[in-house]
N, C-alpha and C positions, 0 to 999 in steps of 0.2 A: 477558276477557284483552285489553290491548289490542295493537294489529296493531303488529310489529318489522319487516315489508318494505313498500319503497314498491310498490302495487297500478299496473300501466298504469292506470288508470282512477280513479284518484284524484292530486290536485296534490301536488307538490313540497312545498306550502306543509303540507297535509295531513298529507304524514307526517312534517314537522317537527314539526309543534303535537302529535302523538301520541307524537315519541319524547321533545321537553321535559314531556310528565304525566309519565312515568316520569321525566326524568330531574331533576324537581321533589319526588317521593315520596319518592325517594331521598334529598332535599338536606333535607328535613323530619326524617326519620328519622336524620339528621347524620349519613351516611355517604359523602357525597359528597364529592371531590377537588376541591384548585380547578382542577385541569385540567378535570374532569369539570362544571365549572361554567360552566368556558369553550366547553369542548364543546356545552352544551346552548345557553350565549346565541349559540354560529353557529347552531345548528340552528333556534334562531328566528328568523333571518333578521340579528340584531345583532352584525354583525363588528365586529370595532376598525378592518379593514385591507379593502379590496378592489385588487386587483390580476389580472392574468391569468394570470403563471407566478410561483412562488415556488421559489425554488431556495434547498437547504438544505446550505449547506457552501461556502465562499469559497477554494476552491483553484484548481488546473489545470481541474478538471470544471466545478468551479460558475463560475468566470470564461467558459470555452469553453460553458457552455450558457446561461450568460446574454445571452452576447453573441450567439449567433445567435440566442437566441428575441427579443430587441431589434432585430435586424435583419430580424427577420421580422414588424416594425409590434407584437409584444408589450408592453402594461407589465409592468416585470421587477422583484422585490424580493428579494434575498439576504439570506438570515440568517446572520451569522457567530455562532456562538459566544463567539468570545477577542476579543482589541480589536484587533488587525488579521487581513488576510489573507493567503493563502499556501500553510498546509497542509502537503500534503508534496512539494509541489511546491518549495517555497520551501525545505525541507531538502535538497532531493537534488542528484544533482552536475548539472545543467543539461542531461543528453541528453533528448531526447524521439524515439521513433520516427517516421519518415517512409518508407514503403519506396519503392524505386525500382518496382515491377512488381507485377503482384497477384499474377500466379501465382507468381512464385519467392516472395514471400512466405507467400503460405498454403502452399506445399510446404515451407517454412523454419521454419514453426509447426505444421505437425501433425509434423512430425518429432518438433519439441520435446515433441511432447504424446501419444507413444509410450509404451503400459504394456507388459504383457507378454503372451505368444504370440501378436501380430501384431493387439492390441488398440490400444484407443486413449482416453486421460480424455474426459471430458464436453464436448468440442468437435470440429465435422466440418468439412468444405470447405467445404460449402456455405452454414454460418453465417462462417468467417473470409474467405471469400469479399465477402462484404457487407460484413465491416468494412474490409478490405484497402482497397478502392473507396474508402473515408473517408479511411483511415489516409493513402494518397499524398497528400491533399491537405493532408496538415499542415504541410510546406514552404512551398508556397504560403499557406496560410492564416495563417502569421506571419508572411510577408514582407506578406502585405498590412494587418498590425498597425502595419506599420513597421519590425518587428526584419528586422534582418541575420544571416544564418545561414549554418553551412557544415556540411555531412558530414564527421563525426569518426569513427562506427565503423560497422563491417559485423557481420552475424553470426558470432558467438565460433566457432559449433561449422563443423567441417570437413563442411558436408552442402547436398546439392542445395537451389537456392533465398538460402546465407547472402546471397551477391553484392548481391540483392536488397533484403536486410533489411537498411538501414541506419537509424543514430541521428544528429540535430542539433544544436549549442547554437548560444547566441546569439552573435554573436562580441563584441556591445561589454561584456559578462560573460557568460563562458560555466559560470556556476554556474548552482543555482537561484535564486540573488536575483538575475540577469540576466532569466532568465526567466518569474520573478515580475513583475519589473518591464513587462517588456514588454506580460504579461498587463492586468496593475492599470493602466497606464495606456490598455491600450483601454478598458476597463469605464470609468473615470471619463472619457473624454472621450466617450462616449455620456452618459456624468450616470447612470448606473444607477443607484437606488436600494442601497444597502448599511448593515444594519443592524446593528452589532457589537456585542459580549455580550449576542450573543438566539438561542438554543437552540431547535431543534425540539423539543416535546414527545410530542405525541401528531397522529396526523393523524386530520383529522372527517372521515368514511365516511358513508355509505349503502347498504341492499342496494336493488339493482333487481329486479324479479322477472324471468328468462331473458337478465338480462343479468351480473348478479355485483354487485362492490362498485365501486362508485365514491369515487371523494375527492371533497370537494368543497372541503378550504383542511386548514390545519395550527394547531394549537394552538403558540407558541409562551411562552418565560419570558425575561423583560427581569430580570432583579433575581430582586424579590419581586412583577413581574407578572404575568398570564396573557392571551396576547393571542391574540386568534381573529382570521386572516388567513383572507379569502377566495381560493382562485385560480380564476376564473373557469376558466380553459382548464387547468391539471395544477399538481401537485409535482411536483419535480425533486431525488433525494437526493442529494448529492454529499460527503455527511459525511465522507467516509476509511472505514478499514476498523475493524480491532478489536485491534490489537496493545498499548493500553493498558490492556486489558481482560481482568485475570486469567481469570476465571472460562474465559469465550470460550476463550482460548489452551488453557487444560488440557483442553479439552473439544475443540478441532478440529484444533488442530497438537500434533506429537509433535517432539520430546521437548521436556519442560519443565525447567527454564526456559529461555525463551527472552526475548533483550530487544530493546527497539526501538530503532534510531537515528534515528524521523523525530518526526513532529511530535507531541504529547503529545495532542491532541485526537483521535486516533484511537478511540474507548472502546463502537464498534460500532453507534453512535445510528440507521445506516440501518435495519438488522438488525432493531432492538429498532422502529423504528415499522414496517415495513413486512409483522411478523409478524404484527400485530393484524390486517391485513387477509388472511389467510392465505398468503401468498406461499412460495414454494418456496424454499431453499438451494442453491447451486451452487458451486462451486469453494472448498470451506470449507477446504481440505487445502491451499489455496495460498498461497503468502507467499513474493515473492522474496527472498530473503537473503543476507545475507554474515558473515562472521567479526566479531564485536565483540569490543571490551574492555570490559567493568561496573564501575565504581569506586563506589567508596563516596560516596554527597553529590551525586551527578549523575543526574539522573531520565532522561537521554537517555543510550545508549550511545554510546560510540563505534568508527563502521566501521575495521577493524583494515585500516592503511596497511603493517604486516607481511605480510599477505595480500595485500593490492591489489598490492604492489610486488615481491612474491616475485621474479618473474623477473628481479629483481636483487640480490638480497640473500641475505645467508648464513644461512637459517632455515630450520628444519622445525617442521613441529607433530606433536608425541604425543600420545598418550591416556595412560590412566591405569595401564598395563601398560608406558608410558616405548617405546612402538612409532611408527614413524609410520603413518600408514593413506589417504593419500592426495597427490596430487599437488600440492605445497602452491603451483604456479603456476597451475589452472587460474580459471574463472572463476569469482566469488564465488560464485554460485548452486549449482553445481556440490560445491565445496568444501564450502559448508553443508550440503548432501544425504550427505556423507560425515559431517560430525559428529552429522546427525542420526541412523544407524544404530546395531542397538540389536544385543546382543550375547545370543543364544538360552540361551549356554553359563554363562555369568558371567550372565543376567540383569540386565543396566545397559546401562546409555548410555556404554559405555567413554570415547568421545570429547568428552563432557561433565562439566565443560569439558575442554578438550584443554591442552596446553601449548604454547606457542607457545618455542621454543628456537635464542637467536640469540647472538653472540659479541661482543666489543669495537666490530669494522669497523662492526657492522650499527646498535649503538648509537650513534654519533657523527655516524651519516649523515642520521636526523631522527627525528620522532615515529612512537611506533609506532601512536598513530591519529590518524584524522583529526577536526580540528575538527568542531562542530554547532553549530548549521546550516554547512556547507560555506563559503557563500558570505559569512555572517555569523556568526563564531562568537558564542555564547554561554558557551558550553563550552571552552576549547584545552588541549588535550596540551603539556605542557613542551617544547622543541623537539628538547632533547637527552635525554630523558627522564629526567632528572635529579631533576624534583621527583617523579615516579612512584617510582624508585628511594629517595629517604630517606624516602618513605611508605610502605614496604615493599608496595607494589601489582605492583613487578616486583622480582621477587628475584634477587638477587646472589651469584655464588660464584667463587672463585678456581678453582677445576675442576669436570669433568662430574659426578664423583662427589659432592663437596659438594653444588651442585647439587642433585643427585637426591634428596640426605636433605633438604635443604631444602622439596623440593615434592611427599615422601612418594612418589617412584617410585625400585623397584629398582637400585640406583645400576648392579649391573654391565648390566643390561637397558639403560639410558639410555647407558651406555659403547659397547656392542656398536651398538646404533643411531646414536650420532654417530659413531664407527669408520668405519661399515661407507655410512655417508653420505659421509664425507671419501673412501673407498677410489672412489664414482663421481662425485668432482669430479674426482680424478687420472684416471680415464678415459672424462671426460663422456661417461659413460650411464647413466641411470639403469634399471636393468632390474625393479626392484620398481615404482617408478608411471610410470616413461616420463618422467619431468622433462626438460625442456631448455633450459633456460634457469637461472639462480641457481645454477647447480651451482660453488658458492665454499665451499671446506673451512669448517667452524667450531675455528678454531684460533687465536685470537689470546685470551688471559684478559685481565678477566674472561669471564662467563659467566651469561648472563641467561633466566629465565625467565617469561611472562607468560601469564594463563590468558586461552583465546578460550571465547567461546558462538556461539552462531548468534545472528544480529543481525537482524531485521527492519524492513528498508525500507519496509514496509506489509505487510498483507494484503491479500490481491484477492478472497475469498468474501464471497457476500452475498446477496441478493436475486437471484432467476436472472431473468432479464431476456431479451428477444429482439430481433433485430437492430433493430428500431426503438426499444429502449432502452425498452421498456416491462416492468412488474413483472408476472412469472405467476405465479399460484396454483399450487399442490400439484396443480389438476387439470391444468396448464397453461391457462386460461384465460387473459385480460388482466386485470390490475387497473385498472381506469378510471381516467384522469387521473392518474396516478402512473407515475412513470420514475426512473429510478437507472444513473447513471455516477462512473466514475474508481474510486476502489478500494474502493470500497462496493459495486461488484461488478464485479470485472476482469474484461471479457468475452474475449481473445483469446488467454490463458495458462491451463491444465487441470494442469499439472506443471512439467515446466521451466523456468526463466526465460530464453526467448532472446534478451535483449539488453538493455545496460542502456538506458533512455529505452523499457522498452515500455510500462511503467505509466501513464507520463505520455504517451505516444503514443496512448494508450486513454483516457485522460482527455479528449487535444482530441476523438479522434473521434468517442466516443462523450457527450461533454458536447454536441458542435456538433447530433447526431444526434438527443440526446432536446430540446434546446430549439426545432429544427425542429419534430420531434412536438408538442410540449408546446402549442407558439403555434398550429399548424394545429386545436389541435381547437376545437370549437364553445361559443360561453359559453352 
């Protein structure tokens, strides 16, 4: 039998030329992939590519870790995918987090990340701790990109620490295509290497013996190529997360379906290479989100500007029993965690989809979502939602009761809830969710209805990682030479989402973090 671990005591070279007989036997017996072909010519020492870090995914992560393992004397080559880059950076609305302080910070995030009887998800102090130390310097670290920034939000919830936790955009576009841009133009004036429509495939391993797996480069596909890239010193995964990826979603986020509003190359690629080296899972239940709208013919959702804007608008959402069941002002994340709960009684996801129920005033005031990409649509919403309404996407009725037979809920149940809605505009308070703000009767006909889902911004599980941005195995060991940032594995969110720009606040920090790592280690 021939030997599958490299021996101390035997070369490198040794146990290539041992794992290409097998992986030669194989190629005779025509069972071999061309990956599995490309695999084996690295293993003989015949790369297409040598390089030091290879970083897989051209977003907030992969920009932010390219660019400090380039600063750190690395050569750096990015594999994109699609034909430019971006990601879901490039979709989102332009916050990123930067906290003012560490400590109000990490007392701001483990709040967030409170389960129940004085428990707590899969993140402590002591590891947000170390990130927090990062995270403050993400201000500074785009001002010395060049971008101009200013502080636009604090933490949403009322709890020790929010003060601390604030979010940035850029001011000369304070979208994600601001903030893309500001990214994309450090990377090219370094000259970085960036290679577009080339997918990570498979990453080329070795076992050491009392040491585990190491990488040694990545198998990548150009077309109909297969290219064996060396990285002397790490990979760097920075793919996105998994939200385009049915299978994933039914298997790690509840309820289904759920759709995404960011970039379409999400489809889990960290996940799927990172598992062949045996790597653990972490924060797989995480996805911050918000209320979308799903049309017919548009493969991106759109983030529901009904929601976003509630606290001025004459809107509730019901469920499917024509009830409201939540505070339809607070923050997106929040609100999605309501539509996500499942009904023990009735056995459903009552809130899925939910109705989104608004009046004349609310319609004429604008779209009820927002463009995708934000900063570049692709996608726009009608502006007076006009063309939505004669596609019958939001339905139309001259009263609550019509209405109701229109979108199959009990008309007098749907009466009894706008009633008894209008009854706490006239005496703004709301004592069923506490609203305070939007509290504006729905009393002007028509009368419109449009269904919400839970919207995903990303997913943040993935590969569990530790504060040096490196991959652990199932035992916790290190994965050698292999790192994963940005939402291919959100390290600073366990539940909650506490604030918009934290995704991308975790992308610089933890991108700058592992391309540090990635370049210090030894070729």
């Amino acid at each position: 039998m021939s030997r599958t671990k490299a021996d101390p005591d035997i070369s490198r070279r040794g146990f290539i030329k041992g794992a290409v007989v097998g992986a030669g036997a194989t190629a005779l017996s025509g069972l071999i992939s061309t990956t599995q072909m490309a695999e084996a010519a690295a293993k003989r020492g015949k790369w297409d590519k040598t390089v030091d870090v290879v970083v897989v995914g051209y977003g907030g992560a992969g920009a932010a870790a390219a660019i400090a393992a380039h600063d750190a004397k690395a050569k750096v080559l990015i594999l994109e995918k699609g034909d430019k880059g971006g990601g879901s950076t490039y979709f989102s609305g332009g916050f990123f987090v930067s906290p003012r302080d560490v400590d109000g910070a990490v007392t701001y995030l483990m709040d967030c990340a409170r389960a129940a009887d004085g428990q707590y998800f899969d993140i402590d102090r002591e590891r947000l701790t170390a990130w927090a130390k990062e995270a403050v310097q993400n201000e500074p670290w785009m001002q010395s990109l060049g971008a101009e920034v200013f502080i636009s939000l604090k933490g949403w919830y009322d709890v020790p620490g929010a003060s601390s936790y604030t979010s940035c955009q850029v001011k000369s576009n304070p979208t994600g295509v601001g903030l893309w841009e500001a990214l994309e133009n450090a990377v090219k004036a370094r000259k970085i290497d960036v290679s577009y429509n080339t997918s990570g495939s498979e990453l080329v391993t070795r076992e050491v013996r009392g040491k585990g797996v190491e990488v040694l480069g990545i198998v990548a596909t150009m077309g109909k190529r297969k290219l064996a890239i060396r990285a002397k010193k790490g990979v760097i995964l920075t793919c996105g997360g998994f939200d385009y990826d049915e299978t994933m979603l039914k298997n790690y986020l509840s309820p289904y379906p759920k759709y995404s509003v960011g970039h379409l190359g999400n489809t889990g690629d960290a996940i799927k290479m990172a598992a062949k080296t045996g790597a653990d899972l972490w924060h797989m239940n995480m996805a911050p989100s918000t209320m979308c709208h799903k049309l017919p013919g548009v493969p991106v959702a759109y983030p529901s500007l009904l929601q976003l804007s509630a606290a001025a608008l004459d809107v509730i959402f019901v469920n499917k029993l024509g009830k409201r069941f939540t505070n339809e002002e607070m923050p997106y994340d929040a609100v999605a965690k309501d539509l996500d709960n499942f009904d023990a009684v009735e056995r459903d996801f009552l809130n899925v989809p939910c109705w989104c129920i608004f009046d004349e005033k609310t319609r004429v005031k604008g779209p009820a979502g927002l463009p995708v990409p934000i900063g570049n649509p692709t996608y726009t919403w009608s502006p007076d939602n006009s063309l939505e309404i004669g596609k019958g996407w939001i339905v139309k009725a001259d009263s609550i009761a019509e209405l109701a037979g229109k979108i199959g809920v009990d008309p007098a149940t749907l009466e009894k809830t706008v009633t008894t809605f209008n009854g706490y505009c006239a005496q703004e308070n709301d004592p069923d969710f506490g609203r305070k703000m939007g509290l504006i009767p729905l009393d002007k006909a028509p009368y419109y209805a449009l269904k919400g889902y839970t919207g995903i911004w990303a997913t943040g599980g993935g590969p569990r990682i530790n504060t040096k941005a490196q991959v652990l195995d199932t035992s916790g060991a290190v994965v050698r030479r292999l790192y994963v940032a940005g939402s291919a594995s959100t390290f600073p969110v366990a539940h909650l989402y506490p604030l918009s720009g934290t995704a991308i606040g975790d992308c610089f920090a933890m991108g700058r973090i592992a391309g540090r790592n990635a370049s210090a280690e030894r070729s």
